[in-house]
C-alpha positions in Angstrom: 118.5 126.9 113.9 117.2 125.9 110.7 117.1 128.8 109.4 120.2 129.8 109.9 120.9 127.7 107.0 119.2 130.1 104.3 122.1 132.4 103.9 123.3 129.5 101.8 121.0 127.5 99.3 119.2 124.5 100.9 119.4 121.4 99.0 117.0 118.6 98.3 117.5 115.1 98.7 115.6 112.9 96.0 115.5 109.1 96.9 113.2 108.1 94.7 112.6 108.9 91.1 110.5 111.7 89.6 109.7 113.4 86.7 112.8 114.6 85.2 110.6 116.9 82.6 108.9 118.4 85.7 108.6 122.2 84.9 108.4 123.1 88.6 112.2 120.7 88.9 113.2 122.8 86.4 112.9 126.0 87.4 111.8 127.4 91.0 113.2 123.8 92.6 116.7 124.1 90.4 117.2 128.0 90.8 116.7 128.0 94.9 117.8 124.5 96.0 121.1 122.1 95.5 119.8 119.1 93.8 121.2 115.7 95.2 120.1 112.1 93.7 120.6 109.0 96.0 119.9 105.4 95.1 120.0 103.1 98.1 122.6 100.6 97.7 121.9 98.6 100.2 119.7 97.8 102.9 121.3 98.9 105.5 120.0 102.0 107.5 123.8 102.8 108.4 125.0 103.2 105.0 122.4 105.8 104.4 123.0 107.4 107.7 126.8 107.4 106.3 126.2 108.9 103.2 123.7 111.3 104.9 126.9 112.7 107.2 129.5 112.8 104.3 126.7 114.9 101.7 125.2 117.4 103.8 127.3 120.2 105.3 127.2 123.8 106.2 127.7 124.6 102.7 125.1 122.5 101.9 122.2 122.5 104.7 119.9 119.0 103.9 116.2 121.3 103.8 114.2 118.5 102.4 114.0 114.7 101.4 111.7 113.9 98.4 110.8 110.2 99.4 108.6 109.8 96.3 106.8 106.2 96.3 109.4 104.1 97.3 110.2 106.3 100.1 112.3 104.4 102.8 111.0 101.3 101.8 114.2 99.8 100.7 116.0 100.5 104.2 113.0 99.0 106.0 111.4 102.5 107.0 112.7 105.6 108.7 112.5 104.7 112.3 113.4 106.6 115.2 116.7 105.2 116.0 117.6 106.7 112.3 116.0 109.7 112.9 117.7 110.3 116.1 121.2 109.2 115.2 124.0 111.3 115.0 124.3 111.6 111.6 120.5 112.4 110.8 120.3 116.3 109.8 117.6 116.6 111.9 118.7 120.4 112.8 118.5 121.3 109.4 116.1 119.0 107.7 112.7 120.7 107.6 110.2 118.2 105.8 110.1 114.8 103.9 107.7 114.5 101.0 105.9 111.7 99.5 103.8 110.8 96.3 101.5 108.4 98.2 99.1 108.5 101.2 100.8 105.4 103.1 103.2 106.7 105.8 103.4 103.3 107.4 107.0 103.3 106.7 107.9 106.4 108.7 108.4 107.1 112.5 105.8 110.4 112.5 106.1 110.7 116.8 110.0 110.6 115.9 109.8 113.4 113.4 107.0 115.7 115.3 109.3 115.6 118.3 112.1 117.3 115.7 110.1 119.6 114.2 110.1 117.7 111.1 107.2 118.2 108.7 105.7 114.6 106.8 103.6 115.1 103.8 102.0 112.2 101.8 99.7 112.9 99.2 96.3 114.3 98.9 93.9 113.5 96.2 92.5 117.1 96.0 92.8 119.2 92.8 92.7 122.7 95.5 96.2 121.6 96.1 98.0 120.5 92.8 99.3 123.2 90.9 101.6 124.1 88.2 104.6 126.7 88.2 102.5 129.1 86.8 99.7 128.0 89.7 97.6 126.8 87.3 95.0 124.1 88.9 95.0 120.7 87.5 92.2 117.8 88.1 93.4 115.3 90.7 93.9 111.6 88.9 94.9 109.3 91.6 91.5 108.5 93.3 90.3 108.3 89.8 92.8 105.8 88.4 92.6 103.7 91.7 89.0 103.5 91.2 89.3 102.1 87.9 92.0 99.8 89.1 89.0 98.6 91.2 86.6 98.1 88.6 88.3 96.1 87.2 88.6 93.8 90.1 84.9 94.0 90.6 84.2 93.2 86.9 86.4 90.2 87.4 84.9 89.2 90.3 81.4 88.9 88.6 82.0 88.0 84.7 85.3 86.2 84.8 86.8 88.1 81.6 89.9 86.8 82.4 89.2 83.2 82.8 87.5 83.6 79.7 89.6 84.8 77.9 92.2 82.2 78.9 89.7 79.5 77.7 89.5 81.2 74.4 93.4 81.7 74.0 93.3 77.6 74.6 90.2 76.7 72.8 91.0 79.0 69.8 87.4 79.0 69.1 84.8 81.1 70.9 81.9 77.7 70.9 84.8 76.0 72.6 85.3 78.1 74.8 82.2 78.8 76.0 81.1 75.4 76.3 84.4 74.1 77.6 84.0 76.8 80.7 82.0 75.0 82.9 84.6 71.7 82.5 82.0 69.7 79.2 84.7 67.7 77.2 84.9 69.4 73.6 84.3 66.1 72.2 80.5 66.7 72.5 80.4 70.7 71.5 77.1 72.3 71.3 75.6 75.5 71.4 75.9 77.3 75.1 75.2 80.7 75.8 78.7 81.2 77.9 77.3 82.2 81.8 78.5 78.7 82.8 81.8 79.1 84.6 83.8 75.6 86.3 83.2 77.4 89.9 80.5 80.2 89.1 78.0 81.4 87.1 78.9 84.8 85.3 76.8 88.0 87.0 75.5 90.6 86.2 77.1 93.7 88.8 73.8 95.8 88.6 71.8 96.4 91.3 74.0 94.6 93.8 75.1 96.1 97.0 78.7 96.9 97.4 80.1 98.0 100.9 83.3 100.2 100.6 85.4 100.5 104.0 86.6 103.6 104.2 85.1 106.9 102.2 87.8 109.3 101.7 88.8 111.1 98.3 89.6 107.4 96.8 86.9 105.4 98.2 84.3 108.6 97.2 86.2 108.0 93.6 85.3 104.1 93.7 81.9 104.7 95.1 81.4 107.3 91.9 82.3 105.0 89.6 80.4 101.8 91.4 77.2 103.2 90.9 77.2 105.3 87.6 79.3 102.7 86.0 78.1 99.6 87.3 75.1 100.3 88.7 75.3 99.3 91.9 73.7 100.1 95.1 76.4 101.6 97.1 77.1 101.6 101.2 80.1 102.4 102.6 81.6 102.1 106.5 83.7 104.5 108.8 83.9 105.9 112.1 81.6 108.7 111.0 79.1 109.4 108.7 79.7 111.9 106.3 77.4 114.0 105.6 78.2 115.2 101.7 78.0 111.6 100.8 75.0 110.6 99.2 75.4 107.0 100.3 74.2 104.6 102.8 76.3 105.1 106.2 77.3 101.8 108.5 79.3 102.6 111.8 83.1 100.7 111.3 82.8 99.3 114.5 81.0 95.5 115.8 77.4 96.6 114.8 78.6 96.2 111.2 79.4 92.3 111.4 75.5 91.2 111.2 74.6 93.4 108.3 77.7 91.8 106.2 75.8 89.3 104.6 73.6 91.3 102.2 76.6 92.8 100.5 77.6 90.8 97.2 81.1 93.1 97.1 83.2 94.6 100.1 85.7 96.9 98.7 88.8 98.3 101.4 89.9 101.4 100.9 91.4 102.1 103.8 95.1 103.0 105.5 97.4 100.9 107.2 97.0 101.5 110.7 97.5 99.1 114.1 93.5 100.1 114.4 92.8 98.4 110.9 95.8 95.7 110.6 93.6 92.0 110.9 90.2 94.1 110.5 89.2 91.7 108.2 89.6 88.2 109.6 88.1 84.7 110.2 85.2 85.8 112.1 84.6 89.2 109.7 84.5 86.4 106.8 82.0 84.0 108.9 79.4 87.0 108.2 80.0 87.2 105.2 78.3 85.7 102.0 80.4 82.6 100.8 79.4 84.5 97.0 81.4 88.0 98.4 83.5 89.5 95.9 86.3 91.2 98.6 88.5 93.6 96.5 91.7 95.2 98.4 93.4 98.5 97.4 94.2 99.9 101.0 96.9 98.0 102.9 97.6 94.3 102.8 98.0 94.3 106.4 94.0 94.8 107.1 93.7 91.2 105.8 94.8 88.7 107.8 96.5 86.1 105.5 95.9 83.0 106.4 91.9 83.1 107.0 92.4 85.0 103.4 93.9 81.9 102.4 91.9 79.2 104.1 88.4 81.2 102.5 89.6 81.0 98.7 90.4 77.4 99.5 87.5 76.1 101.1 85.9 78.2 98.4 83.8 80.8 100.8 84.8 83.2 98.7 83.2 84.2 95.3 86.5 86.5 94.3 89.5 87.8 95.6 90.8 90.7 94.3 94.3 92.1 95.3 96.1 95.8 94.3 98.0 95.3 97.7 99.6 92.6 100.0 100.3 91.5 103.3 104.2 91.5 102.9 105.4 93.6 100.4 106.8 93.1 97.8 106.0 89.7 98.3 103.3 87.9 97.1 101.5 84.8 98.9 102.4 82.1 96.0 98.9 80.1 97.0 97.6 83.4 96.1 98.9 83.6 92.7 98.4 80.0 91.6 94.5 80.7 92.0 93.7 81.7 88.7 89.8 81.3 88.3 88.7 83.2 91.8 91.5 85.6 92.5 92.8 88.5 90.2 96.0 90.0 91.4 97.9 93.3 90.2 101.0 94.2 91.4 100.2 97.5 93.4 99.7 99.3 90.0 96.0 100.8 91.6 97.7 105.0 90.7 100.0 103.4 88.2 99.9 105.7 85.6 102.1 108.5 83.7 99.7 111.1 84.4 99.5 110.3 88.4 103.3 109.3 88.6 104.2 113.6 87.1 100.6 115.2 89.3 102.0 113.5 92.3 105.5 114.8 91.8 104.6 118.2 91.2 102.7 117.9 94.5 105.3 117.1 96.5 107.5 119.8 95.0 105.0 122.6 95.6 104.8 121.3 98.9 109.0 121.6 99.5 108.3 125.1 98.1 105.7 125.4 100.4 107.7 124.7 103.8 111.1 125.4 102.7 110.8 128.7 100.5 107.4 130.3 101.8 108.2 129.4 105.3 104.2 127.5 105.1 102.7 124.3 106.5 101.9 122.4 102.9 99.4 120.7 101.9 98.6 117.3 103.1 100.4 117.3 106.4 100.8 114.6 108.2 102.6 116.3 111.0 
């Protein structure tokens, strides 16, 4: 049936916003779809549901959603009641498209039992295109992983608390000998590794533990060891056997080897197999020096041991890309300025990820829609 629908042009529903400049909006996307633009003005599933009904017609058969990053966020996810409501254009509606990998937000049973394609985002430059199909490197993995460096760097040097203590001081022997709590009454010469809760380290040669190695954490692990130089290990259900790194099984036989690790990085989805993976008894195995850096979900932490290790101070560093109840932010969290560093999910934020993205998820409608094809990255 949905196919009947091509006699007429399909149209595109974006919900999120793209890259109005896109070459591929403006030309295969605006010459073989109807273009519609929704903002969700409130956060009630039925009003989308409403405007969904009143929009898409016979003349103008709904082919696609373009959820972008947002996605259904703002209506608290696209859940099956939605999906199978009356006025869902589940006949006609043959895939949603994202610029992310987290689907967390969408009923995928719901749309599999439609026929409804789902694809997120894949880090893989085989897939990202142009109008003209020219292939373009991939950023996203690459701009998370320096979104984690800089977490990591934190974690061991402190530039941020330093620099705080400068921007007070005013002068860079006050500061460094201020650090560590001395009164400046009695400056002298320090060499500035004294920190009020730390010494300043050195990240080479430490061992760093990623969870989860796919095209992002195989980005951070890159950049770990050739930019940091540290000795990289990483944990998942399987080895894999391109990566040149040291393999742990994600399962119980990892808790006793946490201690050697200086920094665990998460890289991995939101699923009801990883929600809480990292929780009081993960941390009792772990060094009370761990750096623990987070740019997977917020939900694999479990908040309150989180909480409870920063403030009994069994942790060396916290640092946080993601949160447990977005977009909302544990305020304990953000008053700890000297052993947490927090940025506001910003890991991909960039110009040049925020245009490759939406040209993915275009070619991908073009893909399904015009080509009659599966896409890349499909979920289901």
């Amino acid at each position: 049936m949905k196919n009947d629908h091509m006699l007429v042009k399909p149209a595109i529903l974006f919900i999120s916003n793209l890259n109005e400049n896109s070459e591929i909006l403006n030309s295969v996307i605006k010459e073989n779809f109807q273009v519609y633009f929704h903002k969700f003005k409130s956060s009630e599933p039925e009003d989308f549901l409403e405007y969904l009904h009143e929009t898409f017609t016979e003349n103008a058969p709904l082919a696609a959603i373009y959820a972008g990053f947002t996605a259904f966020g703002p209506i608290g996810g696209l859940t099956k009641d939605m999906i199978e409501h009356a006025y869902f254009p589940r006949h006609s509606l043959q895939c949603i498209t994202l610029c992310s990998r987290g689907v967390d937000f969408v009923d995928i049973k719901a749309l599999s039992a439609h026929g409804i394609k789902l694809l997120n985002y894949e880090d893989d430059m085989s897939n990202i295109g142009s109008a003209q199909g020219i292939i373009k490197p991939a950023l996203a993995g690459n701009d998370v992983a320096d979104c984690v460096l800089w977490h990591v760097i934190e974690g061991f040097r402190k530039f941020s608390l330093q620099q705080s203590n400068l921007r007070y001081y005013r002068t860079t022997n006050l500061a460094r000998f201020c650090a560590n709590g001395r009164s400046p009454e009695a400056v002298e010469s320090v060499f500035g590794h004294e920190l009020r809760t730390c010494l300043a380290k050195s990240p080479r040669g430490q061992k760093v533990l990623i969870l989860g190695l796919g095209a992002i954490g195989k980005k951070i692990a890159y950049k770990l060891q050739h930019g940091l130089g540290m000795e990289v290990h990483y944990a998942k259900r399987n080895s894999d056997i391109d990566a040149p790194w040291s393999f742990h099984a994600l399962d119980g036989s990892l808790l006793p080897k946490l201690s050697q690790f200086s920094t665990i990085v998460v890289a991995l989805p939101g699923t009801p197999e990883t929600k809480h993976l990292i929780d009081r008894q993960f941390l009792t195995f772990c060094s009370d020096e761990l750096i623990l850096v987070n740019v997977g979900r917020g939900t694999i932490l479990e908040q309150t041991a989180i909480n409870d290790a920063v403030r009994e101070n069994k942790l060396r560093h916290l640092g946080m890309d993601v949160y447990y109840s977005e977009p909302y932010v544990d305020e304990y969290l953000l008053d700890c300025v000297s052993n947490v560093s927090s940025t506001p999910h910003v890991g991909s934020g960039t110009a040049d990820v925020f245009n490759q993205s939406c040209d993915f998820a275009l070619n991908n409608i073009i893909e399904v829609v015009l080509k009659g094809k599966s896409g890349h990255s499909l979920v289901v």
